[in-house]
Short mmCIF file of the C-alpha atoms (twelve columns), coordinates in Angstrom:
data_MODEL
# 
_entry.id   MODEL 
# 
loop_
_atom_site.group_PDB 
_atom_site.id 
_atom_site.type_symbol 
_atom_site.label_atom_id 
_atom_site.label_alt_id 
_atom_site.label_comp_id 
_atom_site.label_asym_id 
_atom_site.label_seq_id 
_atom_site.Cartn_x 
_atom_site.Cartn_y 
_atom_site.Cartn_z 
_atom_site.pdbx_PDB_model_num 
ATOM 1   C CA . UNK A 1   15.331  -67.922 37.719  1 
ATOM 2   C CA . UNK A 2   12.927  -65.560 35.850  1 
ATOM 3   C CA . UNK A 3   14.922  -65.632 33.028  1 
ATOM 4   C CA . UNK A 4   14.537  -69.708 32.967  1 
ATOM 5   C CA . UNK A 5   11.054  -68.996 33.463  1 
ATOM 6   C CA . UNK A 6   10.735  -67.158 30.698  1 
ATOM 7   C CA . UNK A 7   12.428  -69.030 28.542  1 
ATOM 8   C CA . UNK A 8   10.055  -72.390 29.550  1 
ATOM 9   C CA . UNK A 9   7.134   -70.265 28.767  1 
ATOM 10  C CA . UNK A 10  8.066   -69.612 25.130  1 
ATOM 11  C CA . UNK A 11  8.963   -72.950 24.490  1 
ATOM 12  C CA . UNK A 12  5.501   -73.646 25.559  1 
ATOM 13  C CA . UNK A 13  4.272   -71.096 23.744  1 
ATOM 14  C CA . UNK A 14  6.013   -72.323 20.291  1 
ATOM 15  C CA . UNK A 15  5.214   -76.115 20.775  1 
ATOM 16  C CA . UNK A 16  1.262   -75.043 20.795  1 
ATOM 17  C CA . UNK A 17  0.940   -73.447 17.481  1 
ATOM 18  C CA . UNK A 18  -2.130  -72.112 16.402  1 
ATOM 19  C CA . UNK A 19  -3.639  -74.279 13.195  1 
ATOM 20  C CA . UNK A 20  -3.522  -72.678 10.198  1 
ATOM 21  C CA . UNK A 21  -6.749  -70.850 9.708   1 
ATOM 22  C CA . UNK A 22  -6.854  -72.970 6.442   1 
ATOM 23  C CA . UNK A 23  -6.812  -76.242 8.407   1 
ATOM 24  C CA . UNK A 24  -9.394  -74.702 10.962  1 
ATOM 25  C CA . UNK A 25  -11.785 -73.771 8.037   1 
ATOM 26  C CA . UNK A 26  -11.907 -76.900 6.172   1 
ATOM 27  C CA . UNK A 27  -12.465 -78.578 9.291   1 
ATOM 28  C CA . UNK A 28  -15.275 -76.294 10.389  1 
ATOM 29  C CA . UNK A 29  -16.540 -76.698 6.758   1 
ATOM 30  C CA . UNK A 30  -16.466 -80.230 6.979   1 
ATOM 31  C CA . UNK A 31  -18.544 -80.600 10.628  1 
ATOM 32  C CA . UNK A 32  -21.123 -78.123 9.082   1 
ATOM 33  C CA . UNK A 33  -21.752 -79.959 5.923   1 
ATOM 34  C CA . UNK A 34  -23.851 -82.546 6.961   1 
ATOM 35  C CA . UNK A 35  -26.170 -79.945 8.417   1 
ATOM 36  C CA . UNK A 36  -27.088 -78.686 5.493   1 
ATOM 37  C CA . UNK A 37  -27.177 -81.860 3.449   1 
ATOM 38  C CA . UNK A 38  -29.868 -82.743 6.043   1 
ATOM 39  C CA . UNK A 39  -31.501 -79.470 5.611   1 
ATOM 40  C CA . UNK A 40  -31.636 -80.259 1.561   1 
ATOM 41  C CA . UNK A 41  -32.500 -84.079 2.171   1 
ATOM 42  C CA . UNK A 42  -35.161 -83.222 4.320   1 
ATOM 43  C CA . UNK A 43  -36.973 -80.286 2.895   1 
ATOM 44  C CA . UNK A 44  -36.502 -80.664 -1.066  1 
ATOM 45  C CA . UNK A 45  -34.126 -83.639 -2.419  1 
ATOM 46  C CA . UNK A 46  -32.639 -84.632 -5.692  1 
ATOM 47  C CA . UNK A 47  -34.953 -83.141 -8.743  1 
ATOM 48  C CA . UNK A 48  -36.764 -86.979 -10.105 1 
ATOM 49  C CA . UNK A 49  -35.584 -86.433 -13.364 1 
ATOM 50  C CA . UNK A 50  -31.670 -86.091 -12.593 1 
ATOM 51  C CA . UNK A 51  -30.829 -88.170 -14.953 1 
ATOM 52  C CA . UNK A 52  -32.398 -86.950 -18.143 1 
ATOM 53  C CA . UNK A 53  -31.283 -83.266 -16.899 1 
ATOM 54  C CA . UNK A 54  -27.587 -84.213 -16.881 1 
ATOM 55  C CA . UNK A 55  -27.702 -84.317 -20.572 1 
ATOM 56  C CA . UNK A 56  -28.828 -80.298 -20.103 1 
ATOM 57  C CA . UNK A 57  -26.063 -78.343 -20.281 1 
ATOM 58  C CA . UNK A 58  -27.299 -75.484 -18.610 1 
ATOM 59  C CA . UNK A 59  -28.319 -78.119 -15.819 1 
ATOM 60  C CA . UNK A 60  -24.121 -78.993 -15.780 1 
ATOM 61  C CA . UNK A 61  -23.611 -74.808 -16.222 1 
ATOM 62  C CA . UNK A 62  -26.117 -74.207 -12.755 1 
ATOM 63  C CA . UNK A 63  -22.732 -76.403 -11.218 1 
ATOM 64  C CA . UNK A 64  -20.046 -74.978 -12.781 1 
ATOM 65  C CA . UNK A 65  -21.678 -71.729 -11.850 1 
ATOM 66  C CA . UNK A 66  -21.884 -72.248 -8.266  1 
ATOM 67  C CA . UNK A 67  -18.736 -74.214 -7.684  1 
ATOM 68  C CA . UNK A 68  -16.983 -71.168 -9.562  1 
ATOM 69  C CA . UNK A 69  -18.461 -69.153 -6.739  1 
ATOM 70  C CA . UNK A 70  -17.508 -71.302 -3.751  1 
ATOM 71  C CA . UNK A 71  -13.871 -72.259 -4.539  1 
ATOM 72  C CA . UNK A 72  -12.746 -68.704 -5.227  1 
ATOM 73  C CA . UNK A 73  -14.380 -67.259 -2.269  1 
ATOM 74  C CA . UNK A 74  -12.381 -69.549 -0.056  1 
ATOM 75  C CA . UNK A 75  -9.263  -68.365 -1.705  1 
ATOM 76  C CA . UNK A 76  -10.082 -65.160 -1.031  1 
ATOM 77  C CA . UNK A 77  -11.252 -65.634 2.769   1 
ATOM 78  C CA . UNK A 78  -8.415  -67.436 3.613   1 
ATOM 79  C CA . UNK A 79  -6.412  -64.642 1.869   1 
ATOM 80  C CA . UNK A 80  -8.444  -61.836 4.224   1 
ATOM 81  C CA . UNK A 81  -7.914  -63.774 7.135   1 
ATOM 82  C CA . UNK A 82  -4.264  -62.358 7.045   1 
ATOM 83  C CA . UNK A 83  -3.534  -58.785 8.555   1 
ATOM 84  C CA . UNK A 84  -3.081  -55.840 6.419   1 
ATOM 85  C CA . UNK A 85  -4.366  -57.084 3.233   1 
ATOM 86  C CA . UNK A 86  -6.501  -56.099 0.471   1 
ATOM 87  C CA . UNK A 87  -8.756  -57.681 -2.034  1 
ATOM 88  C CA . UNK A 88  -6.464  -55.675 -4.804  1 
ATOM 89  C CA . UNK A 89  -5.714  -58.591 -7.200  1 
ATOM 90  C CA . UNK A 90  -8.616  -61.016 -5.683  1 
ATOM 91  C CA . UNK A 91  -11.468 -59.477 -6.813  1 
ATOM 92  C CA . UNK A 92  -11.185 -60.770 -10.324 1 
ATOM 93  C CA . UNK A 93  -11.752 -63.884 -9.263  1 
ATOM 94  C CA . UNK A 94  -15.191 -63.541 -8.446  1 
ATOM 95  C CA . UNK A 95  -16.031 -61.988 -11.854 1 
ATOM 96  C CA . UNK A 96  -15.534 -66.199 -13.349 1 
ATOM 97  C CA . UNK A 97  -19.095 -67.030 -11.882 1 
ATOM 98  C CA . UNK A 98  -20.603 -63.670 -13.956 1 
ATOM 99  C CA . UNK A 99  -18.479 -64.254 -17.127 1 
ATOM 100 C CA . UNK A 100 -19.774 -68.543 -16.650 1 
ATOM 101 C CA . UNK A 101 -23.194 -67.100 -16.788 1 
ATOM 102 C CA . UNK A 102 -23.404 -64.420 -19.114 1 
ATOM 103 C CA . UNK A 103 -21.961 -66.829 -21.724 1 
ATOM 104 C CA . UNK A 104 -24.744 -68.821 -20.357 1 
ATOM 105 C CA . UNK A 105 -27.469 -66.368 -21.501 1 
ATOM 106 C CA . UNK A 106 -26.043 -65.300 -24.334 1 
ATOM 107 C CA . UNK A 107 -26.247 -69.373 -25.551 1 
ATOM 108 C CA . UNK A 108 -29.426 -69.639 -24.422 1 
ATOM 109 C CA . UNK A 109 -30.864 -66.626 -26.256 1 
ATOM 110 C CA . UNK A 110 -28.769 -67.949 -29.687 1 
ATOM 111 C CA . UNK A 111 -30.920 -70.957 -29.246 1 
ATOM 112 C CA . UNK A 112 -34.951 -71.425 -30.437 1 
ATOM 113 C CA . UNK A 113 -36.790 -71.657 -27.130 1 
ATOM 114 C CA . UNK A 114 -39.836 -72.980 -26.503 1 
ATOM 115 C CA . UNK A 115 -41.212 -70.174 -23.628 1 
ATOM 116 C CA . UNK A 116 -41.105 -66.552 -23.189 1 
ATOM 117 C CA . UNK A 117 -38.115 -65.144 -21.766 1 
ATOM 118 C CA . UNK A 118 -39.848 -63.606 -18.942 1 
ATOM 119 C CA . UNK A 119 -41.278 -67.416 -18.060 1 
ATOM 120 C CA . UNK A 120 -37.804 -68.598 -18.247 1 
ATOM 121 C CA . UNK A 121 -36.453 -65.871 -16.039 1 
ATOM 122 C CA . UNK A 122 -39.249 -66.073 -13.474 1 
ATOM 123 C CA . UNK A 123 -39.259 -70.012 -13.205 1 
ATOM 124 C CA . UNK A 124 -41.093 -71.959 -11.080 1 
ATOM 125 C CA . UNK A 125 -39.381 -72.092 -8.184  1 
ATOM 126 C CA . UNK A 126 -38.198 -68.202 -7.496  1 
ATOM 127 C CA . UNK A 127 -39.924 -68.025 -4.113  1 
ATOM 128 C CA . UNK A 128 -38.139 -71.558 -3.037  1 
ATOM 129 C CA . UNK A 129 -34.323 -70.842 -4.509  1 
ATOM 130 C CA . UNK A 130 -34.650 -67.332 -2.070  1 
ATOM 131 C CA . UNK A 131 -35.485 -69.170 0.861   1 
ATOM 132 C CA . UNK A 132 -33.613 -72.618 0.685   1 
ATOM 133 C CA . UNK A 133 -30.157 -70.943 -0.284  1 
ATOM 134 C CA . UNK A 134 -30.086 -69.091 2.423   1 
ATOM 135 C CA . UNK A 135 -31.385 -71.561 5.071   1 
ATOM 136 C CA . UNK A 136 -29.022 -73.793 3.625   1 
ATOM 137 C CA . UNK A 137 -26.172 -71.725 3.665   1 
ATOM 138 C CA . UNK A 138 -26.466 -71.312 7.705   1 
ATOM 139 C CA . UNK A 139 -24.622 -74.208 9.136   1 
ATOM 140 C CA . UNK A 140 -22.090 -73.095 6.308   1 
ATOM 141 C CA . UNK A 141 -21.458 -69.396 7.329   1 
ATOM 142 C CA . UNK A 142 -21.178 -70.595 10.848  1 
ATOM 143 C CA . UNK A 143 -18.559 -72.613 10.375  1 
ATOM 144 C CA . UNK A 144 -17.073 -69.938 7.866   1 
ATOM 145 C CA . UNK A 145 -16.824 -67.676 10.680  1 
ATOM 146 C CA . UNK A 146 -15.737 -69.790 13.376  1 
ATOM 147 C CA . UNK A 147 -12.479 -71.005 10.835  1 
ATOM 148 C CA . UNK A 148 -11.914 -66.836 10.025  1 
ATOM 149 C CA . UNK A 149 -11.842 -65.872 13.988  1 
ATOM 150 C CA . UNK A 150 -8.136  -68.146 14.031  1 
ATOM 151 C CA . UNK A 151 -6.995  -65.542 11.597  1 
ATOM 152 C CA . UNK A 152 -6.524  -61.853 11.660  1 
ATOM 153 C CA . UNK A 153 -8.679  -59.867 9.240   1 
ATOM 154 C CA . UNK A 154 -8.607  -56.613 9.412   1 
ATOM 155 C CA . UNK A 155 -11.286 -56.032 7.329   1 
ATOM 156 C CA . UNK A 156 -13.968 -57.862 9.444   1 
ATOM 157 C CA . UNK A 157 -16.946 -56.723 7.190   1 
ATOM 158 C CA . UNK A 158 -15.361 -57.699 3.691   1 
ATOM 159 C CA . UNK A 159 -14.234 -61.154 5.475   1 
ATOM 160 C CA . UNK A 160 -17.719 -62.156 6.582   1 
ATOM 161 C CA . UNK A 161 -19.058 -60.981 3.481   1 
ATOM 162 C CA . UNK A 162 -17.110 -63.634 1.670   1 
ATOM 163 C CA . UNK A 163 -17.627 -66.106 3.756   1 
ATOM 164 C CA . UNK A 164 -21.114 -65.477 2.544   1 
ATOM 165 C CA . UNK A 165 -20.529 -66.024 -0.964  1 
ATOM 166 C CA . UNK A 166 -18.369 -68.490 -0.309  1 
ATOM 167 C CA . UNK A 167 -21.355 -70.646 2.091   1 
ATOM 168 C CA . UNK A 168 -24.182 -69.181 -0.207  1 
ATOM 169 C CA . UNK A 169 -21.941 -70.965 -3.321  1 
ATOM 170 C CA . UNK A 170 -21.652 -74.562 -1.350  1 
ATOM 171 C CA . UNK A 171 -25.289 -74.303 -0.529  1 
ATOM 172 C CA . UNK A 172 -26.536 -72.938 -3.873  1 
ATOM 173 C CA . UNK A 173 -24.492 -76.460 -5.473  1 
ATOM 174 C CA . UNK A 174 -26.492 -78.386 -3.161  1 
ATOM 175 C CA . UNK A 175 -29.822 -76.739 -4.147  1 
ATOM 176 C CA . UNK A 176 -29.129 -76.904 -7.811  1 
ATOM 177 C CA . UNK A 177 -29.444 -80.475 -8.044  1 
ATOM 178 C CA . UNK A 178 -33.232 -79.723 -7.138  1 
ATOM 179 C CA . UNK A 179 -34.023 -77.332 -8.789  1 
ATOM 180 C CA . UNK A 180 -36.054 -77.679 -12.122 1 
ATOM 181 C CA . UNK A 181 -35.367 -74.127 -13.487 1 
ATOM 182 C CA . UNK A 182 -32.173 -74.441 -15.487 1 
ATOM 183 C CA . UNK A 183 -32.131 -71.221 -17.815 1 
ATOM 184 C CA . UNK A 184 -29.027 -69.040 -17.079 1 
ATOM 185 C CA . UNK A 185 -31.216 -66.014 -16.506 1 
ATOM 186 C CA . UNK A 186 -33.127 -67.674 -13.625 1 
ATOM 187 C CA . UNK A 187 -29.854 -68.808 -11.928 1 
ATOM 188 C CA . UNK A 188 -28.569 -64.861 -12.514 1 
ATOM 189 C CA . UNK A 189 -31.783 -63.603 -11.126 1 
ATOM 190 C CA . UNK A 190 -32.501 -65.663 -8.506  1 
ATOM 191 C CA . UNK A 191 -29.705 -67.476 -7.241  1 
ATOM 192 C CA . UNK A 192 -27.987 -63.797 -7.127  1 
ATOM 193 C CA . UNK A 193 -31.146 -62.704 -5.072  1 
ATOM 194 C CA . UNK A 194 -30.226 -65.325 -2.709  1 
ATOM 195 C CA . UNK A 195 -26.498 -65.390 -2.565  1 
ATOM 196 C CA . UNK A 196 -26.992 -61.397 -2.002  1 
ATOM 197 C CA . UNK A 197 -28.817 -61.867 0.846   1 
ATOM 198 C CA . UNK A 198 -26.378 -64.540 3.074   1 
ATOM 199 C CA . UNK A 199 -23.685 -62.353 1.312   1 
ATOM 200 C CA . UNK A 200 -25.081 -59.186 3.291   1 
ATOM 201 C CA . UNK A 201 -25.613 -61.595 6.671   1 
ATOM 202 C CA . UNK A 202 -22.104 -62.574 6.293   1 
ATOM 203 C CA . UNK A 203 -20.599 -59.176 6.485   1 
ATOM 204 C CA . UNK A 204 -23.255 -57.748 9.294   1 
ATOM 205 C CA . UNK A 205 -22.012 -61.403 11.282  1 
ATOM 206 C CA . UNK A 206 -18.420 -60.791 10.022  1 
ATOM 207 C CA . UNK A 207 -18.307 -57.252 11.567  1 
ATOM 208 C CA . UNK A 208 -19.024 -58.448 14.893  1 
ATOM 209 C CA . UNK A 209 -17.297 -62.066 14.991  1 
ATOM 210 C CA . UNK A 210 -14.324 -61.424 13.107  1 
ATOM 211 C CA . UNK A 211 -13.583 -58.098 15.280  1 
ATOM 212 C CA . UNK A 212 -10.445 -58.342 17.144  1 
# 
């Protein structure tokens, strides 16, 4: 009879599969989302000249930037969500965003400019980039987290770090299309300011939450 028993409970067991954490994070992703839209709707909103700055290309490059942030850091946190792995092989992947923008710069400086390059580095929106990223980048990390936990990092820390990068890259997208600054060296300066900072909240969260 225990036997029987036994047998009933790991049929059980294997009819209730866990989701795969991949499933789990998109979803979590997904519910978080509109929070930050909101948050970017509310507080700042699409720059007024959007469509004059598309023709920019270091307005498209600010994208391209971020995006290359964002998509690789989910490969790589669904990849630490595993047991017993390592970010040996990974970690090139986050070196696209820094190649994206120092070809950036070096265009940039190849072309006649009109201001300083201390003006175009400082911007006019430093202070706002370091505190809307972030805030933004919240709801994000949340969810980040909460689709991790159905995995098994082992390296709690290094997981919640990049599901940092990876929230900080969805919510520095959003922000771009705000902000007015579009030299490469402000996005390097400040949007790594920012990204650094939910980067660092990610792995202090991450070595807590993602402990098992």
């Amino acid at each position: 009879m225990e036997t029987d028993q036994l047998i009933r409970t790991l049929a059980a067991d294997n009819a209730h599969r866990a989701r795969p954490v991949g499933l789990v994070l998109a979803l979590a992703l997904l519910a978080a989302a509109p929070a930050s839209v909101a948050m970017f709707f509310a507080g700042l909103g699409v720059r007024p000249d959007l469509m004059t700055a598309m023709h920019n290309p270091f307005f498209d490059l600010k994208f391209v930037v971020t995006l290359a942030l964002a998509i690789p850091a989910i490969a790589i946190s669904l990849h630490l969500s595993r047991p017993e792995v390592s970010l040996q092989g990974w970690k090139w992947l986050l070196l696209i965003p820094v190649g994206l923008l120092l070809a950036g710069i070096a265009s940039e400086m190849m072309m006649p400019q009109r201001l300083p390059m201390m003006t175009r580095l400082v911007g006019n929106n430093s202070r706002l980039c370091m505190t809307a990223i972030p805030l933004m980048s919240l709801p994000l990390l949340v969810a980040a987290l909460i689709g991790l936990r159905h995995g098994a990092p082992t390296r709690p820390a290094v997981a919640g770090a990049i599901a940092g990068l990876l929230s900080a890259g969805l919510a520095a997208t959003l922000y771009a299309s705000h902000c007015t600054d579009d030299s490469p060296l402000f996005v390097a300066t400040w949007y790594t300011i920012a990204t650094a900072l939910v980067t660092a909240i990610g792995a202090l969260a991450g070595s807590r939450v993602l402990r098992f």
